[in-house]
C-alpha positions in Angstrom: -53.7 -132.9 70.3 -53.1 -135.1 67.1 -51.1 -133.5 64.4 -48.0 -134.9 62.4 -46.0 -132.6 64.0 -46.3 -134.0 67.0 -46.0 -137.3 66.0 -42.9 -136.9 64.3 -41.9 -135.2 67.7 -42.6 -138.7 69.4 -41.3 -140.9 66.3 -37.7 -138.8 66.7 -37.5 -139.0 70.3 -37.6 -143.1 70.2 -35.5 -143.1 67.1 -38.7 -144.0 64.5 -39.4 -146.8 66.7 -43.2 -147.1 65.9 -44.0 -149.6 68.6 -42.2 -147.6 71.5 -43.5 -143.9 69.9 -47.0 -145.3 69.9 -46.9 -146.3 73.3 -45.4 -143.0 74.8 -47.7 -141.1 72.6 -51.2 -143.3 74.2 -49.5 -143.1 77.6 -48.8 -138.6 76.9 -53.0 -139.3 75.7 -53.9 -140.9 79.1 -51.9 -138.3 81.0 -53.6 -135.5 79.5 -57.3 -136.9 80.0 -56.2 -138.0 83.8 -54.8 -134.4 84.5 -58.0 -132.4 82.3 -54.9 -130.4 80.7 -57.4 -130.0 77.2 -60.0 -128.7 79.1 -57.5 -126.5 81.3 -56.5 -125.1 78.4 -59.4 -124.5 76.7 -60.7 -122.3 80.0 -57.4 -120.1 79.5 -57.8 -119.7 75.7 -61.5 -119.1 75.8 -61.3 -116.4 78.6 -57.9 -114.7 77.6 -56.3 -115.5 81.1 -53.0 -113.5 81.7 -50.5 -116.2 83.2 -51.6 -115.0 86.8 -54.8 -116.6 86.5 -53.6 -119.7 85.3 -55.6 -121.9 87.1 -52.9 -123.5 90.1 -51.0 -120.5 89.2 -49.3 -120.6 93.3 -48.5 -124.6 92.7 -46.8 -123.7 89.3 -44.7 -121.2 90.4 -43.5 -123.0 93.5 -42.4 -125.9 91.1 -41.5 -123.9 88.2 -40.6 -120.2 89.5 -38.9 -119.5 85.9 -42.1 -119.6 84.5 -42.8 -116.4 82.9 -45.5 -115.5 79.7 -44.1 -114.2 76.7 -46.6 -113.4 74.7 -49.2 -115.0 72.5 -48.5 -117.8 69.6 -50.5 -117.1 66.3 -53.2 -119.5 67.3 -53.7 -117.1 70.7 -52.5 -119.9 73.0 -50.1 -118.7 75.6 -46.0 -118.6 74.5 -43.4 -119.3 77.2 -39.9 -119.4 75.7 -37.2 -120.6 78.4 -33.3 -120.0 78.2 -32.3 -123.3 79.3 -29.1 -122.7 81.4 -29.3 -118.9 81.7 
């Protein structure tokens, strides 16, 4: 969850504001260990789920119907690349 890539990702979205990047960044922290996404993803990594077995596959796609699996990134984690306006 913590790399510098992602931190530069937070630093450039509030303009290298330190104080306001940190706080988004602890608040994006919270959010994921409210909502379990680590150990979500962890279950779909470990047991090779196709996108259909997401878990709360239905309530994605009724939310998101665009959603669509593209293949794998070179770690294995899932890759979804989305034409924004197409």
């Amino acid at each position: 969850v913590v790399s510098d890539r992602r931190i530069m990702r937070f630093l450039r979205g509030h303009k290298f504001d330190v104080k306001v990047a940190a706080t988004m960044f602890g608040n994006m922290l919270s959010w994921r260990k409210e909502m379990n996404v680590d150990r979500i993803r962890e279950h779909i990594v470990r047991d090779n789920l196709s996108p259909e077995q997401f878990p709360h596959y239905g309530r994605i796609m009724r939310y998101y119907p665009s959603f669509a699996h593209h293949g794998t990134a070179h770690d294995g984690s899932p890759l979804h690349i989305e034409m924004v306006g197409k």
